[in-house]
C-alpha positions in Angstrom: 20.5 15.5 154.1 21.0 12.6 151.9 24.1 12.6 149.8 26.0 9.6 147.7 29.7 8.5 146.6 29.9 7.8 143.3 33.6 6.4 142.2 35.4 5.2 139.2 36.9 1.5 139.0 40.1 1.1 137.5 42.1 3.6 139.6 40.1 4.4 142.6 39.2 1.2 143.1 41.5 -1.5 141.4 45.1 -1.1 139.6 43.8 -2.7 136.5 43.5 -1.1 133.3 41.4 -4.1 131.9 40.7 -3.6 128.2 44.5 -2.6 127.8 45.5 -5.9 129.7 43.2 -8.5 127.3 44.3 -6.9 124.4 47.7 -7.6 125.5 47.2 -10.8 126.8 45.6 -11.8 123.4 46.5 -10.2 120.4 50.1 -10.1 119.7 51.3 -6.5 120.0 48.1 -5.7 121.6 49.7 -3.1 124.2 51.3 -1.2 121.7 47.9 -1.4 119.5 46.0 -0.3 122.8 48.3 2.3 123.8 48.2 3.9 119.9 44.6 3.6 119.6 44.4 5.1 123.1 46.2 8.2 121.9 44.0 8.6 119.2 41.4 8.4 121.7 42.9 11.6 123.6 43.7 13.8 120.7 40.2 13.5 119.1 38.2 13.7 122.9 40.4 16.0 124.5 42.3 18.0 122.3 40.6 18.0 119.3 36.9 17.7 120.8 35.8 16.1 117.4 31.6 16.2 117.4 30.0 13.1 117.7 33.4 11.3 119.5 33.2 10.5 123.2 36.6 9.7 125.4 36.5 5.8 125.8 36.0 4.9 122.6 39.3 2.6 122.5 37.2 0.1 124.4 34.8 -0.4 121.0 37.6 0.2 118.9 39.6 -2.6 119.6 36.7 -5.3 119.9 37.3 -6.4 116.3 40.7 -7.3 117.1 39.6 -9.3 119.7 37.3 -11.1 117.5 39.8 -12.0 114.9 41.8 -13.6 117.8 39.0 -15.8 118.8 38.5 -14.1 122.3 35.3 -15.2 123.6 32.9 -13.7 126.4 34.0 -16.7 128.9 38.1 -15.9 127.7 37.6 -12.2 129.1 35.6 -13.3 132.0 38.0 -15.5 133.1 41.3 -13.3 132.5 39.5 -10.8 134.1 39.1 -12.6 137.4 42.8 -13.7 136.9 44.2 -10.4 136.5 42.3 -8.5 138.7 44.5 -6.6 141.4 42.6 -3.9 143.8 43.9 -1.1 145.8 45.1 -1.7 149.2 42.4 -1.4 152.1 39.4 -0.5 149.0 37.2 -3.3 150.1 37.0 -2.0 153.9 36.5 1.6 152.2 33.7 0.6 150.5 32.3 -1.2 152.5 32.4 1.7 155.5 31.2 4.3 153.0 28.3 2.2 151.9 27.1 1.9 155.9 26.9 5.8 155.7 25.7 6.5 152.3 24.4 5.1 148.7 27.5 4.0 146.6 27.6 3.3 142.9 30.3 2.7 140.6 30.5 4.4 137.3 33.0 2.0 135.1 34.4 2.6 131.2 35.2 -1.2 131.5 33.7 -4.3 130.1 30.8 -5.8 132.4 33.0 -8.6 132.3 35.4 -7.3 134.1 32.7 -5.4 136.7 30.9 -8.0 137.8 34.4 -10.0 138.4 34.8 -6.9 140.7 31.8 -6.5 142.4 32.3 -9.9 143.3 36.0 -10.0 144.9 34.5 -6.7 146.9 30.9 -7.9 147.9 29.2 -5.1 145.6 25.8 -5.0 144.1 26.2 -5.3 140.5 23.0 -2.9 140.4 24.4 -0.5 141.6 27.1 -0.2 138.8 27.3 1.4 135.0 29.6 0.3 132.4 29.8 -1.1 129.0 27.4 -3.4 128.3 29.2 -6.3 126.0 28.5 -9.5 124.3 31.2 -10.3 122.2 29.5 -13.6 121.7 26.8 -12.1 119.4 29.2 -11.0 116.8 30.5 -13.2 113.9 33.4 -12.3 111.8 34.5 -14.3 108.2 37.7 -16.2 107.7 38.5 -13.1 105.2 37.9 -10.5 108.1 40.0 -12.5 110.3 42.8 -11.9 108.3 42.2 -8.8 107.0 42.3 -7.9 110.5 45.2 -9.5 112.0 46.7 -7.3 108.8 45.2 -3.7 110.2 47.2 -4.9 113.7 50.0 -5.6 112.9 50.0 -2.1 111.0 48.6 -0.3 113.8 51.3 -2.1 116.0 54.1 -0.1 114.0 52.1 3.2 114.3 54.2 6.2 116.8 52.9 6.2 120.1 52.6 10.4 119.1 52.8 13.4 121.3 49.9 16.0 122.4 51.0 19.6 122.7 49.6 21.3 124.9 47.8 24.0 123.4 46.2 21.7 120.5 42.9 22.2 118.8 42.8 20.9 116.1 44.2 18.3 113.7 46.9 20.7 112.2 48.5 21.7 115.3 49.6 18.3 116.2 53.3 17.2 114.9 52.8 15.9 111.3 53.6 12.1 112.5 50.6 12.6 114.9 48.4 13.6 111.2 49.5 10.6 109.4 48.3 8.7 112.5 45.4 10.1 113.1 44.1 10.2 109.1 44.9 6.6 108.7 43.1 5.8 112.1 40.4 7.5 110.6 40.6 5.7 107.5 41.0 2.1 109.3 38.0 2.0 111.9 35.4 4.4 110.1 35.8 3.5 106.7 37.5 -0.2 106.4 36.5 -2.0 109.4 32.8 -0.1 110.1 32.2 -1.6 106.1 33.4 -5.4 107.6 30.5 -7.4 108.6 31.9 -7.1 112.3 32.0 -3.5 112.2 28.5 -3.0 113.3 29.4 -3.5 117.0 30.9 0.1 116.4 27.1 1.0 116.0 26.0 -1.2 118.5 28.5 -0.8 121.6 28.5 2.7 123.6 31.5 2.8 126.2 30.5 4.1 129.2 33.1 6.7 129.3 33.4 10.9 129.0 29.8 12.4 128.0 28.3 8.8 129.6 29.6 8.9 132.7 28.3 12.5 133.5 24.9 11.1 132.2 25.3 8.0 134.6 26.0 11.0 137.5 23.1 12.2 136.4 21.2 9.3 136.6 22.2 8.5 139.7 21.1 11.7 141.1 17.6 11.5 139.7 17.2 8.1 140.8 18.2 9.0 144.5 16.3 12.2 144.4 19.0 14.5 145.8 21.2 17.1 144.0 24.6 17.5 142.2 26.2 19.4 145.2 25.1 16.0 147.1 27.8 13.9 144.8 31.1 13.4 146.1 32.6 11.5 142.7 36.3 10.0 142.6 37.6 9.6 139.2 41.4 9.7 137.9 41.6 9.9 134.1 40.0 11.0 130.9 36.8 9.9 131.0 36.2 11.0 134.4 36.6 14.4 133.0 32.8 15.4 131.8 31.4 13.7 135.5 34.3 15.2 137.7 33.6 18.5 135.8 29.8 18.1 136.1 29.7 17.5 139.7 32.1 20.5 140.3 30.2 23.0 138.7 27.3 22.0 140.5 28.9 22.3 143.9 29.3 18.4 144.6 33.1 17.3 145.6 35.2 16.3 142.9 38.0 14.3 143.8 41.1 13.0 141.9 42.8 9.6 143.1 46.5 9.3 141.6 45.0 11.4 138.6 46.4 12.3 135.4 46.1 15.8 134.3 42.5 15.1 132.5 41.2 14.0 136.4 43.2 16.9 138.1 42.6 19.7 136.5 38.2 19.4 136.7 38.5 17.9 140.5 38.6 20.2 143.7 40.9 17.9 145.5 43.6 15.8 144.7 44.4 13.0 146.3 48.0 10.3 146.2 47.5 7.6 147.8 48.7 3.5 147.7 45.6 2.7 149.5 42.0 3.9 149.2 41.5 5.3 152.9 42.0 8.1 152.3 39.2 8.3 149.8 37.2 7.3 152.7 38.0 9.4 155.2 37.1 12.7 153.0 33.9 10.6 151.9 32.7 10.1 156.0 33.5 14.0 155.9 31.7 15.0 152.8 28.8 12.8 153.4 27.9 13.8 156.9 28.9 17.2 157.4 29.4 18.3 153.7 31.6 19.8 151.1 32.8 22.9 153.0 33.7 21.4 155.8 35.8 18.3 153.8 38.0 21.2 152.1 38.6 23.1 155.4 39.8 19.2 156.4 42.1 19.3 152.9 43.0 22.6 153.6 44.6 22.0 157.0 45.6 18.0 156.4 47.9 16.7 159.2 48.0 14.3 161.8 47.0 17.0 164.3 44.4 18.4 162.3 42.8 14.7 161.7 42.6 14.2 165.2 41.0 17.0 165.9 38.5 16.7 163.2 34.9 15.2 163.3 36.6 12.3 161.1 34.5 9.0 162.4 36.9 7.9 165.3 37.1 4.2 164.3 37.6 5.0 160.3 40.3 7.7 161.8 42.0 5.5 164.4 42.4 2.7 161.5 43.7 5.1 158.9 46.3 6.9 161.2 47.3 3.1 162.0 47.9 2.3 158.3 50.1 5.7 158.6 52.2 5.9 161.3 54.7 7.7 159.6 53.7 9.9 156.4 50.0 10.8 155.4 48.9 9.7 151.9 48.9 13.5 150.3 45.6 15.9 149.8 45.5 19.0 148.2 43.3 21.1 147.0 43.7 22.0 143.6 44.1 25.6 142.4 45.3 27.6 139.3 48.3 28.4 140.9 49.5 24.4 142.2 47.3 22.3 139.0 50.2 22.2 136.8 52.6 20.9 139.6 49.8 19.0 141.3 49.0 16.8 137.7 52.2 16.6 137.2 53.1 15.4 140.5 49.7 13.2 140.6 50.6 11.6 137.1 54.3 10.0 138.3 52.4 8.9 141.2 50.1 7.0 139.3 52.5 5.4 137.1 54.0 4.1 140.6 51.5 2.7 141.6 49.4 1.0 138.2 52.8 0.9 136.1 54.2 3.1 133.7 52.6 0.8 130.7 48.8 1.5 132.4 49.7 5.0 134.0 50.5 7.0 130.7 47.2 5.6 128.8 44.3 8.5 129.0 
């Protein structure tokens, strides 16, 4: 039976959050206008589940910024391959998982940054989605400019708000959260979609949320196998619709250093500094199958690896890289998820960065 791995980037596969780090690098304030707009993104995807709204939208939203700053297509390409830091051991992951089975990446981030990527790991670009970007195309007036170095430095001052829990709609949120989100509202859908460079609003479509479980999809209809044949790794909020997809469908769902969004849709949860661990459960999954990785998860020690069907070389190298203290797997249940994301979410701010690690 033919089955496939399907993984996220940024998490899984490198430490980068990408769109947060340009906007930072280029527009002054820009992590603090990334990290507000990236709340906004949460409340209205997540919490609110607004109509129409997909999680990932922060990457179009801040594009006009950009622009005003003179960022370029070439400017982004070449931070990108500056920047870029992957997790330990992915490239030798990948690179074992793809001699078993397809692999594709599924990516929110700017192409830019993806086919920086796919060539520090020796990946097909084919075999990736993500958003599709030409900031080159776009043209923006003198009087945009500063109209929009203006709507920056205001979003810059903005409270990076709080989410209760239980949230579903716009008046539950604390009332500093309302004046946020109402003038957000105001700012991107009403004064910059009217600018001459808003129509990349209309014409950009992050692959993120409701897209990646359509890129799942695609995947699956292009390979001719089934949902229950996906083994997909994701670790934030818009890994949520594909993690949740693939679940449902009896595929493996896997969290790496996940935030709550990743844990609470994935059967298993992984924390890890390196990726092979993600590759070890992915030789499982793909030969023998989903019921036999979680009885692997379920009973995951040194003991239990070495008695397992794990590939020996892939297992030999793995308990080599830990000699001491496996990387931890769970499976996630009611009873553990609230412990497990929480446990997951200081993990990943370890490893990416508190800055990176808190964003969606």
């Amino acid at each position: 039976m033919k089955r496939v791995f399907i993984s996220d980037c940024e998490g899984p596969i490198s430490k980068n959050d990408n769109a947060f780090e340009t906007l930072s690098h280029f527009v002054p304030d820009g992590d603090k206008i990334f990290t507000v707009v990236s709340r906004y993104d949460d409340a209205l995807a997540d919490a609110m589940k607004r109509q129409d709204y997909n999680a990932g939208a922060t990457l179009k939203l801040v594009l006009p910024f950009l622009k005003a700053y003179g960022v370029t297509d070439q400017k982004i390409k070449r931070f990108s391959a500056r920047s870029l830091v992957l997790i330990a051991n992915v490239k030798d992951s990948l690179h074992y998982v793809r001699s078993i089975a397809p692999v594709y990446i599924v990516s929110t981030s700017y192409e830019h940054y993806i086919k920086v990527l796919c060539q520090a790991l020796e990946f097909p670009f084919k075999n990736t989605y993500c958003t599709t970007l030409s900031l080159d195309r776009y043209s923006i007036t003198p009087d945009e400019r500063t109209r929009l170095k203006d709507i920056a430095h205001e979003i810059a001052q903005m409270p990076v708000f709080e989410i209760p829990a239980q949230t579903k709609k716009l008046a539950d949120l604390p009332e500093n959260a309302q004046t946020t989100i109402r003038r957000l509202d105001e700012i991107f859908w009403k004064n910059i979609a009217r600018m001459d460079i808003g129509k990349i609003y209309s014409h950009i479509n992050p692959v993120g949320g409701r897209e990646k479980a359509e890129a799942t999809k695609d995947v699956v209809h292009k390979l001719n196998v089934t949902l229950a044949d996906v083994m997909y790794v994701g670790d934030s909020i818009t890994d949520e619709e594909a993690l949740k997809l693939v679940k449902t469908n009896g595929g493996l769902a896997v969290s790496f250093n996940g935030n709550q969004y990743a844990v609470r849709n994935a059967d298993v949860a992984l924390l890890s500094a390196d990726s092979m661990p993600t590759a070890v459960i992915g030789d499982i999954f793909i030969r023998l199958g989903k019921t036999e990785t979680l009885n692997l998860v379920a009973n995951w020690s040194r003991e239990t690896l070495r008695k397992s069907p794990v590939t020996q070389n892939l297992l030999n190298r793995f308990l080599k890289l830990h000699p001491h203290v496996l990387p931890k797997a769970k499976i996630t249940t009611r009873k553990n998820m609230e412990n497990l994301a929480k446990e997951s979410s200081e993990f990943r701010n370890k490893i990416r960065g508190e800055a990176v690690g808190r964003l969606g």
